[in-house]
DRENFI-725766 format. One record per atom (N, C-alpha, C, O): residue in one letter; x, y, z. Coordinates in steps of 0.001 Angstrom, whole numbers, plus 500000, padded with zeros to 6 digits. Each point is the difference from the previous one (the first is absolute). Example, Ala and Ser with C-alpha at 12.3 -4.5 7.8 and 13.67 -1.06 7.14 Angstrom:
! DRENFI-725766
A513190494310507800A499110501190500000A500900501200500000A501036499981500665S498614501069498615S500820501190500060S499230501090500730S500509501108500169
***
This chain:
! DRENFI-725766
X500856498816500000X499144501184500000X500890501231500000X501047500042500646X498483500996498577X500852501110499941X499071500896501065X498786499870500159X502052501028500497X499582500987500389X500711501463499435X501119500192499524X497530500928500786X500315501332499744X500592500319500928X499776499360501027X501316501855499027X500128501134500937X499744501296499960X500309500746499071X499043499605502068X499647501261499056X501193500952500419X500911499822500809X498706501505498177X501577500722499808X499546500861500928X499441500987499521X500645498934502216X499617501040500950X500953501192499274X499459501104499941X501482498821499673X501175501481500271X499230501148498683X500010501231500029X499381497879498913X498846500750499043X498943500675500625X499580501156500049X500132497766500407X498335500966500550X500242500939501207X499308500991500231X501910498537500633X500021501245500912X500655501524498991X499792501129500444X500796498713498533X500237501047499315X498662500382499493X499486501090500254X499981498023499048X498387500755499467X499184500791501283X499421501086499994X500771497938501088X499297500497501434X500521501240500389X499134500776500402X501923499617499602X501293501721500118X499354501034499082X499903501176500348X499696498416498585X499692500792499105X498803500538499598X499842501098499466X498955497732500932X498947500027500193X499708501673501264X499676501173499816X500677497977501375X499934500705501136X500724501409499696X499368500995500354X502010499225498968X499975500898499916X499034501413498582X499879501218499873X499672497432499370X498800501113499000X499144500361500555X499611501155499822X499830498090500970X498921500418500971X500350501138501056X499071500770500243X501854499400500267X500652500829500539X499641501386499714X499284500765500645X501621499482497800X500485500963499347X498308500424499557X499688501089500483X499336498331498801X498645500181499584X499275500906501457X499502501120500116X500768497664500909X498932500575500785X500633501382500796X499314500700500745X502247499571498925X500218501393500560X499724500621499409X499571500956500646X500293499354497466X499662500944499224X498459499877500192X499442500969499485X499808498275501011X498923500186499647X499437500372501321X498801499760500137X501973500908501101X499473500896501330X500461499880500956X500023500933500802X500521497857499465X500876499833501298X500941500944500413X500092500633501052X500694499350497787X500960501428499963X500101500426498907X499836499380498949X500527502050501238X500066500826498654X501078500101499656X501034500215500632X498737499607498164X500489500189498535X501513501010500307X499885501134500466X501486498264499198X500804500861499606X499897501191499966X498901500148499465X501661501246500829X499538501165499245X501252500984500227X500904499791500809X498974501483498205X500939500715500351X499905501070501429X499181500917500069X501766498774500961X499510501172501162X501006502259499755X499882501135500461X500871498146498612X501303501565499640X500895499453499159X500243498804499838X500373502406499483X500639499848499296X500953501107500041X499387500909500559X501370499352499251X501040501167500532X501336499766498804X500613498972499714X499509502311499803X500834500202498592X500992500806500373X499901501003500707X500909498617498885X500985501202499796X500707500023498675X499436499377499100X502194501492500487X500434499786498602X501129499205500518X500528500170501099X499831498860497929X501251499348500248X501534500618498882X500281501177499774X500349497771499794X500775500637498705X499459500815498617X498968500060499333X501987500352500665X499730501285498937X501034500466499336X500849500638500624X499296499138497962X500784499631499383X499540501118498514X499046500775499950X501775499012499198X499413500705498646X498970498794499014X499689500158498819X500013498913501876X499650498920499332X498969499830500676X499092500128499180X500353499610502054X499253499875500907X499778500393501415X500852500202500865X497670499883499233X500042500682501083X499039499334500865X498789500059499790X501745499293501202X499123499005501224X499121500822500829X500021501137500470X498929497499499529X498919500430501343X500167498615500735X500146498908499450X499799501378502023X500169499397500952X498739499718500432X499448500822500731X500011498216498971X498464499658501092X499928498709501077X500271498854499640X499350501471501653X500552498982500558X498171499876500171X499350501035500148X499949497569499810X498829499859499960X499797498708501433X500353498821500026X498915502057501075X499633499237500912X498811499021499585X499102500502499323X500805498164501012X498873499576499650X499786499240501233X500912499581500713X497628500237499537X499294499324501564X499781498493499187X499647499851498830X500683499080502190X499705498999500022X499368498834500948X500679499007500263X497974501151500251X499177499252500975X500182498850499847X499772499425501065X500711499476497680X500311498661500143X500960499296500653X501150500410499843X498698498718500790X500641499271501219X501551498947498968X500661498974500162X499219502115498870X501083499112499145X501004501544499122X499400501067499870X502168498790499601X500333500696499355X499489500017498214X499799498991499324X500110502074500330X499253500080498195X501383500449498784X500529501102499853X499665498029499659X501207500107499074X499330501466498717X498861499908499540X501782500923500201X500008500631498935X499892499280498669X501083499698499500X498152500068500031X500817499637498219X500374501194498754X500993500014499273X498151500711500750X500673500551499339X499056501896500107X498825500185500316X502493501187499195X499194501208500042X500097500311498911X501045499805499379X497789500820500032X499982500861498930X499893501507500762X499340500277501001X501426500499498285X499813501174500588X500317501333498265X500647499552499053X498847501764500896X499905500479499220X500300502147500578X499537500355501084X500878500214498425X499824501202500264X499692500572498747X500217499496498898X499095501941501432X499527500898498947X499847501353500549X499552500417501068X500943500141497908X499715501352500290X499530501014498518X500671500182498985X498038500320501332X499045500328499443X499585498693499299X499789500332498834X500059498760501256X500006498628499279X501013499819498856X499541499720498893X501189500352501190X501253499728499425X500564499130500912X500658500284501001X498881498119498366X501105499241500611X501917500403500524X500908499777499198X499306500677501901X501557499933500133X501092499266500424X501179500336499890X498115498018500904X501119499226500003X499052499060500890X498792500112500210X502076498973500226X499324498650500733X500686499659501263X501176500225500285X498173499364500228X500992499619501272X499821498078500357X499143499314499443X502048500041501755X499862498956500312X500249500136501401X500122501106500526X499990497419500330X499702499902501272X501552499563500452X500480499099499313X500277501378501652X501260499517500412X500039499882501351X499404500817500701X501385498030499894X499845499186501255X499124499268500657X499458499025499480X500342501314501563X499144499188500517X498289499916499469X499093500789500263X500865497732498760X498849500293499462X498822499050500835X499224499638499116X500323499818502171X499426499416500271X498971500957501428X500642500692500790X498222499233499313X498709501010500709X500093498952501087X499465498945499660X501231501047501935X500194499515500901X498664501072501246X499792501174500310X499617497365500019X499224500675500759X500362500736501475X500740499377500761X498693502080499694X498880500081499727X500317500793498525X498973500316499399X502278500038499951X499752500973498872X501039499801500160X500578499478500953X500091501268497314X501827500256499877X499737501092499132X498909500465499672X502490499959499928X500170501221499570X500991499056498293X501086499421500000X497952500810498841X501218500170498414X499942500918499690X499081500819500008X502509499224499454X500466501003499329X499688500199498559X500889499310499502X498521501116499626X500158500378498665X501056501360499962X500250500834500871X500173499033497951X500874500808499014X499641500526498395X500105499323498977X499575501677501106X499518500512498641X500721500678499480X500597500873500629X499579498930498017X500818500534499171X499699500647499130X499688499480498929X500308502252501303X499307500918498595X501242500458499457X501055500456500442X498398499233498331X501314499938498486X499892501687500217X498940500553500294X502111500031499544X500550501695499819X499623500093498397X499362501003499680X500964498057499283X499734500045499055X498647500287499718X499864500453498863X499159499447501737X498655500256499846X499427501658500758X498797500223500132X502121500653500236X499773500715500814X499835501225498782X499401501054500215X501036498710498897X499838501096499126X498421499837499334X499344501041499971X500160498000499617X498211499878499632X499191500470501541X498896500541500069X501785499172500818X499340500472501344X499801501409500021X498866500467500104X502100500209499811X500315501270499963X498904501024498809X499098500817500187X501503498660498697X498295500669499105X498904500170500605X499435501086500127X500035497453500453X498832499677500488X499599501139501216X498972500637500230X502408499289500449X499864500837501669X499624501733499278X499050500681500388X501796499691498682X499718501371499219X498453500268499723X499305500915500440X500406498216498855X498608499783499167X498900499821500639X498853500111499565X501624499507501860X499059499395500947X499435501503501172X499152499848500879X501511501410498851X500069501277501028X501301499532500965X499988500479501134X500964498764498572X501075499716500627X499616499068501568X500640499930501050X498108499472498555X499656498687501062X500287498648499358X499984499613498831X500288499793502350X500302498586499473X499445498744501199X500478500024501134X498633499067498525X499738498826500239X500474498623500330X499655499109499224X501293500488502103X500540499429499908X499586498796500976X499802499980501215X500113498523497305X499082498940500705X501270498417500260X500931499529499346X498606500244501546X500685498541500111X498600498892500169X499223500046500954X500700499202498153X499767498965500272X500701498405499610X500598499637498987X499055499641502235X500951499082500223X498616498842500594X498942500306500550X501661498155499027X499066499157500854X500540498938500524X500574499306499161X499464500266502012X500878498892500463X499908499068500238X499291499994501006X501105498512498605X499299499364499451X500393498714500883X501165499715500279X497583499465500168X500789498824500880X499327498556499346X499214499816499071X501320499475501653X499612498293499589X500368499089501472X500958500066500770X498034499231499214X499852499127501011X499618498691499653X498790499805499876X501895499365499961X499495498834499556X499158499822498952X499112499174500213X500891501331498746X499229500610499001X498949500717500149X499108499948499153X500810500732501778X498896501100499956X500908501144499836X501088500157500554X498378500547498694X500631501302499647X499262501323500792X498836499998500401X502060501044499715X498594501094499910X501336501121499973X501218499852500102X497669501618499660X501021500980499950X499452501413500720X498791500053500226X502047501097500147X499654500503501032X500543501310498867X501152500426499920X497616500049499247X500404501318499419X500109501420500666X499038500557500529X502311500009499389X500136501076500866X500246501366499113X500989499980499267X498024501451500741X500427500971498948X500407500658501132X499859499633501166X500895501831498216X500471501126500947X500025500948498815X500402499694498878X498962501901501618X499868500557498763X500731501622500878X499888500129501219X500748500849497986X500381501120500359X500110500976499356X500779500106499053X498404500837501381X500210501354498798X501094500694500502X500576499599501010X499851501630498255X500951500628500053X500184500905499012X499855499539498868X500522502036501242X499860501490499302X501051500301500208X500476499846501124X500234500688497850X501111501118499923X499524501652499418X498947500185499390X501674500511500813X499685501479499583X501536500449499312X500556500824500727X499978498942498457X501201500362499623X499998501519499412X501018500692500042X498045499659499537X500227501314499022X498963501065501180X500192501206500149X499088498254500334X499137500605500722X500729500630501348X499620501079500456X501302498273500059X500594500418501181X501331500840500018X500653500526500902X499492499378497639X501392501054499721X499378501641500074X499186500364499151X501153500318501644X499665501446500731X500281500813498552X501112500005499470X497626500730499930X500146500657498641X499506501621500651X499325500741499284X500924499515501558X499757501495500323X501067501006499908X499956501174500367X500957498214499113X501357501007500452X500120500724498566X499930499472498890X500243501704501396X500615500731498724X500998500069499602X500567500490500977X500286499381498180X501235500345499678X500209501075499420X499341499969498960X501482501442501163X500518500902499094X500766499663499029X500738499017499938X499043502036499074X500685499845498760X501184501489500263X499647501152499748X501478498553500688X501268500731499986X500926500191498932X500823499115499768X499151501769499657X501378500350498766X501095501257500599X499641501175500067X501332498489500223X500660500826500270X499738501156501286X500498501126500033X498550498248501043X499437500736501094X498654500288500136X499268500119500983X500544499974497710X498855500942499560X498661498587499919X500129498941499384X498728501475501393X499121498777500024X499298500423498772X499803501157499628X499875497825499839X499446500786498184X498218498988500015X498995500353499383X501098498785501237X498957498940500197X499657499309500917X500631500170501043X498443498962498960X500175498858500749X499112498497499765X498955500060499353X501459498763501137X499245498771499570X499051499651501448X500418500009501158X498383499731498433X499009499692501057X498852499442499885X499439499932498907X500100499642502072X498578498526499574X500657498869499282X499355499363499167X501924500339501114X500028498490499902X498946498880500127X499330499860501023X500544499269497782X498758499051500259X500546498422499029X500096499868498780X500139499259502170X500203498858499094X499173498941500211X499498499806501107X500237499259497659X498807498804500149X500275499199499175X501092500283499508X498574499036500166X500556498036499377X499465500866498385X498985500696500007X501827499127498756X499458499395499020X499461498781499299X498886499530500232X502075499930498792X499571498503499246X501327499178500894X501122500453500231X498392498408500101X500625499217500453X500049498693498878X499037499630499329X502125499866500651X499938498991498779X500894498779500569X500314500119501185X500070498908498251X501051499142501170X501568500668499857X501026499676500598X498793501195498558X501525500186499937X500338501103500733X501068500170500589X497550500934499340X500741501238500962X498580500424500865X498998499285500009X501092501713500544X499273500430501030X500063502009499701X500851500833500311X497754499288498931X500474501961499872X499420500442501034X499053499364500462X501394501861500157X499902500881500831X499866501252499828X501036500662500070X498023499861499730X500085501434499560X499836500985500907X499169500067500905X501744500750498769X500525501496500243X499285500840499741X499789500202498804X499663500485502019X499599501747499558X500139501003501030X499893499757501202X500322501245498354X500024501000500926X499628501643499304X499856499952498778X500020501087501682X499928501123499600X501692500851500354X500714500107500997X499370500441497329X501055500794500334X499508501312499533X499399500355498986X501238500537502538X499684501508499586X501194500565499101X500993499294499829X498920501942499612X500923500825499327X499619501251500390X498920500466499636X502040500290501246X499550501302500409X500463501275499335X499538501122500206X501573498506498853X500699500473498974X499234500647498793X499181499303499401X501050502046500196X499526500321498704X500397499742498779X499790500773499066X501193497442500757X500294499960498887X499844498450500266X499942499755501205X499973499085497935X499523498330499717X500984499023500875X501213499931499799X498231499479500991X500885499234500640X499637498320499134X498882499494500105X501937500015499307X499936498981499337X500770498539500726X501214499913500186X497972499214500091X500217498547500474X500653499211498830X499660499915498820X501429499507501891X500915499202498629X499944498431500300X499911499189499078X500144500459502169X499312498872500255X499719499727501059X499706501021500622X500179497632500271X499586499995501406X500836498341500642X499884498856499562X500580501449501104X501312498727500329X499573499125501401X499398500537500929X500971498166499073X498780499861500850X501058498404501075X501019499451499581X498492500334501326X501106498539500522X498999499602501152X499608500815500835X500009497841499136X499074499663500807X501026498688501059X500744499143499523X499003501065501771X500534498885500872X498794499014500835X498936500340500517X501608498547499388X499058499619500951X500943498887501231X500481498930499627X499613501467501515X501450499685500488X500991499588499696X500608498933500080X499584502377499407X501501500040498970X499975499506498902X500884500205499169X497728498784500557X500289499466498536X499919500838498988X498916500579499920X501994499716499155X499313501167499139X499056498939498868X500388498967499456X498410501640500449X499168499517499308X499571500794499097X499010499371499626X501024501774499606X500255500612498732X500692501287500538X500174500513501106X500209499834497313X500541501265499929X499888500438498628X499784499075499216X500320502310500173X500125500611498701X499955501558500055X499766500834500875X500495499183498072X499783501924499173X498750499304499205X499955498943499370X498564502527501024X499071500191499178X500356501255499276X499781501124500452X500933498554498088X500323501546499045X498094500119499551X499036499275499756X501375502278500376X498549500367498887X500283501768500509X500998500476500540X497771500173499063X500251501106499954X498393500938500296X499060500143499218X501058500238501819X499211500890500854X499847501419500115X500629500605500868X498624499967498369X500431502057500475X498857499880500867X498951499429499700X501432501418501919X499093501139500584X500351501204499315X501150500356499740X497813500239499988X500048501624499709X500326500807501154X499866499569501145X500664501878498518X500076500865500823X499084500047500954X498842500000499582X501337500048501841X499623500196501340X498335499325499461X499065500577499445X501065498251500920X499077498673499559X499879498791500506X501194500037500295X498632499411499905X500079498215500784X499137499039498908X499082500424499298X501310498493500714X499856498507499060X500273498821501105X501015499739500646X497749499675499324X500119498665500031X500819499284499188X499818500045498783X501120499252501722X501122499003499163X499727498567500848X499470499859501102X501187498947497814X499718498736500057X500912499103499636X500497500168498887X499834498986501706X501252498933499066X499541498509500903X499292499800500986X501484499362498142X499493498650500444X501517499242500550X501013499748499348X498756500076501745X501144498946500238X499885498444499866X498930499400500094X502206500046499692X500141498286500045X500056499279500848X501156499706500301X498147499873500223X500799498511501782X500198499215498549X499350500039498955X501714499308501406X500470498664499174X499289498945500881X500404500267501132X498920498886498942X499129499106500194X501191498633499931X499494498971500448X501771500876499142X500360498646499923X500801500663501478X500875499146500138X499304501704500848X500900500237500811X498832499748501410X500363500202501159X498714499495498606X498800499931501310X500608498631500772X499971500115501226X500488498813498358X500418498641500253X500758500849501446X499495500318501077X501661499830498480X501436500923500694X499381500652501036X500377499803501155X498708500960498583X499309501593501099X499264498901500698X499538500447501050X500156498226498769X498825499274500907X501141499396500651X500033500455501143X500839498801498684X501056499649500803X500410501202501207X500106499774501205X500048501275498252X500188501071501262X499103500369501090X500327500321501143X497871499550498094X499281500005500955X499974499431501095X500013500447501146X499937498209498326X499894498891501064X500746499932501036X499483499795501098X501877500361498764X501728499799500772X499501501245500566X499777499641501157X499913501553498783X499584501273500400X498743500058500988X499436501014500411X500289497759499846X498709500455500833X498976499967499648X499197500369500856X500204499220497816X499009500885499306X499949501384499848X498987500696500065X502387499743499687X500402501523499833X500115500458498855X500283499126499181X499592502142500304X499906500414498918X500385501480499889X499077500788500208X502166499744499489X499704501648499500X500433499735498688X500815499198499544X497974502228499612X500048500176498867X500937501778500274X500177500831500891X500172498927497681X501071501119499953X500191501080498832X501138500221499586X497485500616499750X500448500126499226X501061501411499461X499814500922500794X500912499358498427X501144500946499871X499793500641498600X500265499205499099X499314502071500461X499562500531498853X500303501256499864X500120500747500971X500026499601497892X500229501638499652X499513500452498636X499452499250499192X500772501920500637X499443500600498714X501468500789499014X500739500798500577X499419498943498399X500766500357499062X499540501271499423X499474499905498891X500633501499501733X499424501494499406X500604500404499094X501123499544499782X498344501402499438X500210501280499255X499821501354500177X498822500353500048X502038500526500065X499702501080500420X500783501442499215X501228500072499944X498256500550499729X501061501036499601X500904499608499221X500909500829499963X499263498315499410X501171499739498921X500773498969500917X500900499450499364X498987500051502206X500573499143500785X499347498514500185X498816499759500233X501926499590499655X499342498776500387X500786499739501342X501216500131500136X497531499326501211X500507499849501005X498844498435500571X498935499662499483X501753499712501651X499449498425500214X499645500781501422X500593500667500848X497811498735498834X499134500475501743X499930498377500656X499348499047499571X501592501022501649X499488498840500189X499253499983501433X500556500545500953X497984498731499227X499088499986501083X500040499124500736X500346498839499783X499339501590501062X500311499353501557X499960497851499865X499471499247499182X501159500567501754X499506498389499992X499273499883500462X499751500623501032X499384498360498365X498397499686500909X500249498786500659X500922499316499556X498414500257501461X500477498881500909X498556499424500406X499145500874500143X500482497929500046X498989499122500681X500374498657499891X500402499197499157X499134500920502740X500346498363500504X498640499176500385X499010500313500661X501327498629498716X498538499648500223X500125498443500499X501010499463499545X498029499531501453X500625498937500384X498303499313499140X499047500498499400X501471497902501103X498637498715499553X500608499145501210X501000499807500691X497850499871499099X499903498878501152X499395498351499289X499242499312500683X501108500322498221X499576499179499058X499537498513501004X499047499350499569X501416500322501307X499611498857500242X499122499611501870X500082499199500931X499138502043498630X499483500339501086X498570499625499513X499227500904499681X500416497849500255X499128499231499165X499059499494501632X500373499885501167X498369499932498171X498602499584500413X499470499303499568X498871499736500413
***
């Protein structure tokens, strides 16, 4: 006669597994709750001309009487919806009860900071800045995932906060003959390659003979980066003891924003703009260079001060 044996060391594994599906079911389904996110707390990490890190360290609560392995994060940033880079999860990847703390690391490409930048122009100089990320676990083949967004606005005033009240005299040889006043600058066409800025102001002529504009010279900083510069030639008469509105357009070079965002960041979220300009006159048979005051505004963000 043959006999069976049965394979106890099988069925107590089916029996482990059993007991523990039942487990895992009847905690998601009220016993205890569900995984969830309790904080998340960011800061910037490296910062480089290539990339520029976000630090998120993501607390998560865990009521199960067992540790929950990570499998895998998707994570995404955007600003104004412009995808800008992705992030992953480093170290300790397992949710130890009652809760643990992962780290993600996000990585926004600098290379993408220049389509950002249009957008931030185009946008009244606001920008939208979203993370979403979802984290993803497995338990004995049950899956589930714990989607987490964080969203943050944020305004700059770059042209708005540069102080346009100051007058400048127009001096030839002692003698005040004019003067430039009502400075007013505001965004033109923005394109990916440059960024216009236009210039205007009123120049008086107190003189009974043509004061003629030969061009208007112009150097923009943005901590220290120089981000355009040029001569606008053209040709301007005020008439005798008269005033004219005048106008010229300046350039931001738009491929130098990468560079000026690297400074922000390392800076604090700091920012002075700098700009340095003058006027190329005519006068009396003299040509003389007016050059006007530097304009200065500092302005900060707080980009990852997300909700």
């Amino acid at each position: 006669m043959k006999y069976r044996y049965a394979n106890y060391g099988g069925m107590r594994k089916l029996l482990i597994m059993l007991v523990l599906f039942v487990a895992i079911s009847a905690s998601f389904a009220g016993c205890c709750s569900k995984p969830e996110v309790r904080s998340i707390k960011m800061h910037w990490g490296a910062v480089n001309s290539s990339v520029t890190q976000i630090i998120a360290d993501v607390n998560v609560s865990n009521s199960l009487p067992f540790s929950i392995p990570l499998s895998g994060v998707n994570v995404k940033i955007y600003m104004n919806g412009i995808e800008m880079g992705t992030g992953h999860s480093v170290g300790k990847t397992t949710i130890a009860p009652p809760g643990s703390t992962i780290r993600l690391v996000i990585n926004l490409m600098n290379s993408r900071l220049t389509d950002w930048w249009v957008s931030h122009v185009k946008n009244g100089e606001t920008t939208t800045v979203k993370i979403v990320s979802d984290l993803q676990f497995s338990i004995f083949g049950f899956k589930f995932g714990i989607p987490v967004t964080r969203t943050n606005e944020f305004k700059t005033n770059l042209l708005g906060g540069i102080a346009k009240n100051t007058n400048v005299d127009i001096v030839v040889d002692g003698l005040k003959i004019g003067e430039v006043k009502d400075l007013n600058l505001r965004w033109g066409d923005v394109s990916h390659d440059t960024t216009q800025i236009i210039a205007s102001a009123t120049v008086v002529n107190n003189m009974p003979v043509p004061l003629y504009i030969k061009f208007f010279r112009y150097h923009i900083y943005m901590n220290g980066i120089d981000m355009g510069e040029g001569d606008i030639t053209g040709s301007s008469v005020i008439g005798p003891r008269s005033q004219k509105r005048v106008e010229f357009t300046m350039l931001l070079q738009n491929s130098k924003i990468p560079k000026w965002w690297v400074t922000h960041i390392r800076n604090g979220e700091t920012t002075t703009v700098k700009i340095v300009a003058g006027f190329g006159l005519k006068y009396g048979g003299r040509e003389v260079f007016l050059p006007l005051k530097s304009y200065k505004y500092t302005f900060h963000t707080n980009i990852l001060s997300m909700h």
